[in-house]
C-alpha positions as CSV (number, residue, x, y, z in Angstrom):
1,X,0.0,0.0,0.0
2,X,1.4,3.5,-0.9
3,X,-0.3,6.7,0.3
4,X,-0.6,9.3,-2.6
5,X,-1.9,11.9,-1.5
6,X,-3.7,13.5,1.9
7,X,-6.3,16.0,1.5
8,X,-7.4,17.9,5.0
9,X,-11.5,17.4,4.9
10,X,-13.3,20.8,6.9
11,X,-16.2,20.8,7.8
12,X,-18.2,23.7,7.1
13,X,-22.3,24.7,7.3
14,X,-22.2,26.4,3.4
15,X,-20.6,25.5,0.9
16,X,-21.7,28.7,-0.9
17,X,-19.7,30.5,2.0
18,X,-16.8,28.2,1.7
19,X,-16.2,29.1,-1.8
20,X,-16.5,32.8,-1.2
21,X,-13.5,32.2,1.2
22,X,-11.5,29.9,-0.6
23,X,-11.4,31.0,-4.2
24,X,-12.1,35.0,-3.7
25,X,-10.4,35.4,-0.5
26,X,-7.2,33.0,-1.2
27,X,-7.5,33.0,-4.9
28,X,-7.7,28.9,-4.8
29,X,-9.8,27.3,-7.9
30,X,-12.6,25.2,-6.6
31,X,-12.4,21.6,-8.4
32,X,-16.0,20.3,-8.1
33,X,-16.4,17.0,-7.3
34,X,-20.1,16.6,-8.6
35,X,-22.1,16.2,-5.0
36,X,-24.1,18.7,-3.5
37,X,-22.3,18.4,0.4
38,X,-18.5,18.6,-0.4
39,X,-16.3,20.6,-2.8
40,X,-12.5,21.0,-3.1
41,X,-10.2,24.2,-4.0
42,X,-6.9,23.8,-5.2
43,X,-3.7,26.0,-5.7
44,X,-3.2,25.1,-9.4
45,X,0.5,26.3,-9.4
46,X,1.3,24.5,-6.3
47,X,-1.3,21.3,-5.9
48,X,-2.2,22.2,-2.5
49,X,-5.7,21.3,-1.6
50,X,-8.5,21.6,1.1
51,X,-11.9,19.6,0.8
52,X,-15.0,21.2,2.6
53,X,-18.3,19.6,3.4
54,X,-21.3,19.5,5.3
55,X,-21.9,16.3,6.4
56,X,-20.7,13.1,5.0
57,X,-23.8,11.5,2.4
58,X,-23.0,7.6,3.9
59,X,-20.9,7.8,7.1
60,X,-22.2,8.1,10.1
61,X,-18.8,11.1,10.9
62,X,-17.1,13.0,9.1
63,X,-13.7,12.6,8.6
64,X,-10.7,15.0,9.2
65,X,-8.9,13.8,6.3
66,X,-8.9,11.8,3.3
67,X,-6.1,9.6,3.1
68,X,-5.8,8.2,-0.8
69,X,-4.4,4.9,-1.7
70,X,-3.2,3.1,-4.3
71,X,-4.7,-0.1,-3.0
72,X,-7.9,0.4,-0.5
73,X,-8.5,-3.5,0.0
74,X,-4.8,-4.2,1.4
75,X,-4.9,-0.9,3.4
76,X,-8.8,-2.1,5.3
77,X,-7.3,-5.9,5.6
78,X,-4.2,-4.4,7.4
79,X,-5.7,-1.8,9.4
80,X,-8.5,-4.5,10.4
81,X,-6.0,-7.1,11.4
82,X,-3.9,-5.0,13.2
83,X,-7.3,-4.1,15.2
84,X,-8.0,-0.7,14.0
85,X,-11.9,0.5,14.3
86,X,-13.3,1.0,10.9
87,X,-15.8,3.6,11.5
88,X,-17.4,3.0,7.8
89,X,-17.5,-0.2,6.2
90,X,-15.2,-0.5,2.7
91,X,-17.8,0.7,0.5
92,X,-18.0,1.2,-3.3
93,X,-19.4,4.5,-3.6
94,X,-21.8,5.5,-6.4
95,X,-19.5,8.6,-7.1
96,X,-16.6,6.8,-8.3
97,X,-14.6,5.5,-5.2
98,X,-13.9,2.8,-2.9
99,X,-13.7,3.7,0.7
100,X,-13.6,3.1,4.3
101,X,-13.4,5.1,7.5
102,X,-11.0,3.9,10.0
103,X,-10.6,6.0,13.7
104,X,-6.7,6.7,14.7
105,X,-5.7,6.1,18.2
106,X,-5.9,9.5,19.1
107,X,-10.0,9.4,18.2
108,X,-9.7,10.9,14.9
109,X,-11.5,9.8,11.4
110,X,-9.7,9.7,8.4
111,X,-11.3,8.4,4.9
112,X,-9.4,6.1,3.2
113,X,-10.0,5.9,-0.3
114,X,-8.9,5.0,-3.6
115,X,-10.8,6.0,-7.0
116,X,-12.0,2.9,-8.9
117,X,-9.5,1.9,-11.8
């Protein structure tokens, strides 16, 4: 399993506020993700990116970070066997990702995720 990328996950109680902040106040370009509760804004020069949402659609919390894999399956089979507590099932979502929630030790939810190949 190799980690490609980690994306902080905020959330937020407007999206339409969010954006006002993100691309006119700190000139980021919003890269829609095609659902109505979470966006992402992006420094295009630099790659740096924030993801903002109002609630999670499936998950019963929202996570503090998504945490994208190359391999989701090996990643939920090692993090279940070393006794990790998946918050969220491994779940093919009908947006285009497979993806779990696991809790860290210090209580905080990360979704891992990997977009379907």
């Amino acid at each position: 399993m190799t980690v490609t990328q980690i994306i902080a996950d905020l959330r937020v109680d407007d999206l339409d506020e969010a954006r006002r902040f993100y691309v006119d106040g700190l000139g980021l370009t919003e890269q829609p993700l095609g659902l109505d509760w979470v966006t992402r804004f992006v420094d295009p020069g630099t790659g740096a990116a924030v993801q903002v949402l109002t609630r999670d659609a499936t998950a019963p919390e929202d996570p503090a970070a998504s945490v994208k894999v190359d391999d989701v399956h090996a990643t939920y089979a090692s993090l279940r066997q070393a006794g990790y507590e998946i918050v969220h099932p491994l779940t093919t979502e009908p947006w285009g990702v497979v993806r779990f929630f696991v809790r860290t030790p210090d209580g905080t939810v990360l979704n891992i995720v990997q977009h379907h190949t």
